[in-house]
C-alpha positions in Angstrom: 159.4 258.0 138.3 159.5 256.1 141.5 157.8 258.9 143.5 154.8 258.4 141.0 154.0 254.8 142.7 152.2 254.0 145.6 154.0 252.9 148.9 152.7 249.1 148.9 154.2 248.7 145.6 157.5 250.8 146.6 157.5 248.1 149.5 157.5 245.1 146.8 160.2 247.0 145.0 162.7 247.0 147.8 161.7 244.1 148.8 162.9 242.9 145.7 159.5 240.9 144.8 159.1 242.8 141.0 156.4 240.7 140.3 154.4 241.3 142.9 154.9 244.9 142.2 153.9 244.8 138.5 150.3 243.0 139.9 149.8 245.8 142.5 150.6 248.0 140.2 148.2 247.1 137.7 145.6 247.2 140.0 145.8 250.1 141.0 146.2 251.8 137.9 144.2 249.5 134.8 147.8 249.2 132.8 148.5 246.1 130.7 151.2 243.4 131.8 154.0 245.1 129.2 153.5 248.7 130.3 153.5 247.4 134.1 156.4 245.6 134.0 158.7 248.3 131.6 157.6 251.0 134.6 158.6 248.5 137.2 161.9 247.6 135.8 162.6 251.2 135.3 162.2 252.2 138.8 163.9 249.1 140.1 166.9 250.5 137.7 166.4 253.9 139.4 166.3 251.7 143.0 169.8 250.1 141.9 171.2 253.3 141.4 170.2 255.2 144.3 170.9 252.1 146.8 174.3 250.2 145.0 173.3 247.9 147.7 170.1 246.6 146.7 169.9 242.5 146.3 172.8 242.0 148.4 171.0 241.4 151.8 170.7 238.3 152.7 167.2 236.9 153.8 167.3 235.5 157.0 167.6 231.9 157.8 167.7 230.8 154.0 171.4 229.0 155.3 169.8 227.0 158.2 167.6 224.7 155.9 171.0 223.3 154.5 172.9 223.6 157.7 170.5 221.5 159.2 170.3 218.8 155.8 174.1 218.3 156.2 173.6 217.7 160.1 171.1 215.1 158.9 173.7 213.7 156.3 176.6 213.4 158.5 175.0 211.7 161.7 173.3 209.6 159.1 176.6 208.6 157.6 178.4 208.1 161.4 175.9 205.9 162.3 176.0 203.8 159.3 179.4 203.3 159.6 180.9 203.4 162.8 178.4 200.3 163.3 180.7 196.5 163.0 
């Protein structure tokens, strides 16, 4: 089924965005939200399959927001109270 689908909405499929690939989808092809979205969750079932790995990469940098909140936290709280 997957080989039936244009590459730009293959791309949104492994990038894991399925709702961008049900919109391209429909455009492309005129189907309705509930047909478009059953096709799309199929192939992304045939995706799993094929790649067991699929949703385990992490995105870069979504860590360094927090890393860099706790810096913020911590020299916040050393300043407050190493002060007499």
């Amino acid at each position: 089924m997957a080989e039936q689908l244009s590459e730009s909405v293959m791309n949104f499929v492994r990038q894991g965005r399925n709702i961008d690939a049900i919109k391209q989808l429909r455009q492309e092809t005129g189907l309705g939200l509930k047909e478009a979205k059953h096709r799309i969750d199929a192939v992304v079932r045939e995706y799993r399959i094929a790649n067991p790995n699929y949703g385990m990469q992490e995105k870069s940098g979504s860590k360094w927001p927090i890393v860099f909140l706790l810096l913020i936290i911590a020299a916040g709280y050393y300043w407050f109270t190493s002060g007499d």
